[in-house]
C-alpha positions in Angstrom: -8.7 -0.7 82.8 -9.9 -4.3 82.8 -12.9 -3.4 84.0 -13.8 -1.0 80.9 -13.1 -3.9 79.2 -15.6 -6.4 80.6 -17.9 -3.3 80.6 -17.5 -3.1 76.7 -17.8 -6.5 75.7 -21.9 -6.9 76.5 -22.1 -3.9 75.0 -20.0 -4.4 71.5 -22.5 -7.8 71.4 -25.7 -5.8 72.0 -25.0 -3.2 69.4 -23.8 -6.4 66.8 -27.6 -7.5 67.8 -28.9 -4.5 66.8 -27.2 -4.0 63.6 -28.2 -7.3 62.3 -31.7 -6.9 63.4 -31.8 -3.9 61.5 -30.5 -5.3 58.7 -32.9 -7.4 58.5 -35.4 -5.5 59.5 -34.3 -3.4 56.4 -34.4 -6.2 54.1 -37.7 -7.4 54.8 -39.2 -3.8 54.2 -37.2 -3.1 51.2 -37.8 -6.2 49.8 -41.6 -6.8 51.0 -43.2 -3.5 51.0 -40.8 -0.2 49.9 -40.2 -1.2 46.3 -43.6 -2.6 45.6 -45.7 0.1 46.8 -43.3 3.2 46.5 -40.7 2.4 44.3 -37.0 1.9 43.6 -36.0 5.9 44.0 -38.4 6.7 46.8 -37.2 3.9 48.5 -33.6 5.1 47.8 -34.5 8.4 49.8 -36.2 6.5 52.8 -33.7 4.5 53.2 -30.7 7.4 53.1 -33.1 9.6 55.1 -33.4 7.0 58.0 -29.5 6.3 57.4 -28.7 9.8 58.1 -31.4 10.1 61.5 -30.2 7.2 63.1 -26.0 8.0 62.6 -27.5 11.9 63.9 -28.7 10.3 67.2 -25.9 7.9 67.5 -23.7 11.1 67.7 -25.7 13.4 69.6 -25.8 9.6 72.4 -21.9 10.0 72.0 -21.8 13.5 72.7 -20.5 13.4 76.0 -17.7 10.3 75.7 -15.7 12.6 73.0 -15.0 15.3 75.7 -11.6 15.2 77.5 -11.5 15.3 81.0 -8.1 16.0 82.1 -8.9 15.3 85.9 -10.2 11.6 85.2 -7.9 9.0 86.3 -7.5 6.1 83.4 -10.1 3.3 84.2 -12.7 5.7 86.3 -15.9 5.7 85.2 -17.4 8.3 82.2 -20.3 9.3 81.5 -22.7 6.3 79.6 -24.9 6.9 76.9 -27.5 5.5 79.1 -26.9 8.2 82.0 -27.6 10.8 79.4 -31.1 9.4 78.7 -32.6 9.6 82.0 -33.7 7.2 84.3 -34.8 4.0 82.7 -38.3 3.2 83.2 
């Protein structure tokens, strides 16, 4: 079990990485480029649109965590996101 846990801690910070980037990321563009040049309601639907693809792939990446598998002992290792993306490059 305390291994899951020092497993999860790296990843809890990367993921707080990426949400802020994107947050900023998000500002920039909004405030920069997406209202200027396509306006307040297109930018509205760009925004929800994007909101919508990215929460899609975060749960088809968690696909395989939400399955129960009564044979697993607690602390052996599941399935990672990453294993279900292939070999890393």
């Amino acid at each position: 079990m305390e291994d899951d846990r020092s497993r999860l801690k790296p990843s809890l910070g990367r993921l707080y990485g990426l949400n802020t980037l994107g947050a900023v990321v998000g500002t920039a563009l909004a405030g920069f480029f997406l209202i200027e040049y396509v306006g307040v309601r297109a930018s509205l639907w760009f925004t929800a649109a994007t909101n919508l693809a990215i929460g899609g792939f975060a749960l088809w990446l968690g696909r395989a965590l939400w399955s129960t598998d009564p044979g697993r002992e607690p602390g052996e290792h599941r399935t990672s996101p990453r294993d279900l993306l292939g070999p890393s490059r």
